[in-house]
Steps between C-alpha positions, in 0.01 A plus 500: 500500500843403424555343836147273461682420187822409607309305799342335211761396321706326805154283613563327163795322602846401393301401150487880393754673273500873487550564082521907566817487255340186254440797217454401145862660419663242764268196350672595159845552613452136636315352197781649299759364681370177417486538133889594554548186697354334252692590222843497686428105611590681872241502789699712731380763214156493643460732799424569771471108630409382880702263647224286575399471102252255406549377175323266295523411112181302340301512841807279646787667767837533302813630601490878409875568386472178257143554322389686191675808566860333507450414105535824308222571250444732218221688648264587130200679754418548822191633676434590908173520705548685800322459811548755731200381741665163565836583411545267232604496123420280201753467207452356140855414377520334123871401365426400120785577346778279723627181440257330804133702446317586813171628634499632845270635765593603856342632747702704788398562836629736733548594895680756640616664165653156386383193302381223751327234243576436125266291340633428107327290229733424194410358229647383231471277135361167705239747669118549394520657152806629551601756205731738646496654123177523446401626888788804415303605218167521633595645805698775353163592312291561805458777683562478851513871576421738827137523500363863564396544855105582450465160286744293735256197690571407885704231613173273593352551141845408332527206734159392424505534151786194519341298734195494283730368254634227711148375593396430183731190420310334800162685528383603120220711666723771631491796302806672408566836361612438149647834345413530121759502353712237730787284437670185658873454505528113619872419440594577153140488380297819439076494477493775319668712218528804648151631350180612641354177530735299698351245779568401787225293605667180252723160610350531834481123697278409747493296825874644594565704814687819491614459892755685730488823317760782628434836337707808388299780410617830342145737461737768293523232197173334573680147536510229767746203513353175614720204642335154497443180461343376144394158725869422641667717183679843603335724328506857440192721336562865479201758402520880364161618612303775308173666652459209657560246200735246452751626189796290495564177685866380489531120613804256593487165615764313595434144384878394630516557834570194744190365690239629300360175326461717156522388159469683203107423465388800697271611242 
């Protein structure tokens, strides 16, 4: 059986990456390493990095040793989803407290035990509704804990929970599983107030596509990052998924980034 395996394995191709060793321990260890990074204003602190890195800041290449990571920020919270199917991580990063307030995402991708593509949104006060304040506080409220095993959903209905989500703002008839209580964190600004009726169903546009979506999804937490384009905007929608509801939905947009024809009017 192992040999019909193996044989398996080799008629996929070159395209393959055996992720034996991607455990959730070595996912942290990376994430972490970021945070540190992060704070230190030093991406050599972030390990262990291919040679052949792809980086890109915004949905645009950049130049790794010069980008976000080279400015040091207070780091006020910081949150992984770990993907140990795909070998990928998510991180939330919020600075509030420094002199230049940021919002970050970044998603990490990884072959052969070291990070191949970085993918990093940052936002900051020029952004959608950016409140770097306000998105500290809310945050720090939820609760983005392990879920139990028995109650934890599969990767497709975590995945499809979000993607009902994303067709709604172009096709209103798609029907999404809104959690009871849910809440929306969409830059600084918070649909709820932390009670047993927030919404999540509110603010939502229509006639815009949600395109190009790359997905990290962590089943022990329930959540699922979502790269993508709000139209041409870099966007980035992350869900914590509950029995198959949507619970929390952090957003950031990046209404700065070069080439994307935004203005402030998205709503």
């Amino acid at each position: 059986m192992l040999s019909l395996t193996l044989l398996a394995l080799w008629a996929v191709g070159p395209s393959f990456t055996w992720a034996a060793d991607c455990t959730r321990e070595f996912l942290q260890t990376a994430a972490d390493s970021l945070v540190a990074a992060q704070k230190g204003g030093d991406p050599t602190l972030l390990q262990p990095v291919s040679d052949a890195l792809v980086y890109r800041e915004n949905f645009a290449d950049a130049a790794f040793d010069s980008g976000i990571l080279a400015s040091a920020l207070p780091i006020d919270h910081s949150r992984h989803d770990l993907d140990t199917t795909q070998c990928a991580t998510y991180t939330e990063l919020i600075s509030a407290t420094g002199v230049e307030q940021r919002v970050i995402g970044v998603q990490m991708y990884f072959t052969d035990n070291t990070v191949s593509k970085i993918d990093a949104l940052v936002t900051g006060p020029d952004d959608w509704l950016f409140n770097a304040t306000s998105t500290l506080d809310w945050a720090s409220k939820e609760n983005w804990d392990v879920i139990p095993e028995a109650d934890r959903d599969t990767r497709e209905v975590i995945q499809a929970a979000a993607d009902a989500y994303c067709d709604i703002f172009s096709d209103k008839s798609v029907v999404v599983p809104w959690g009871h209580p849910c809440a929306r964190l969409e830059g600084g600004l918070y649909t709820g107030n932390g009670g047993p009726d927030d919404r999540c169903d509110v603010g939502i546009p229509s006639g815009v596509s949600l395109v190009d979506r790359r997905y990290v999804i962590d089943e022990t937490v329930g959540t699922v990052s979502v790269f993508l384009s709000f139209a041409t905007i870099p966007d980035s929608h992350e869900f914590r998924v509950e029995k198959g509801k949507l619970r929390f939905v952090h957003t950031l947009t990046v209404m700065t980034a070069k080439g994307n024809g935004a203005s402030k009017e998205r709503r």
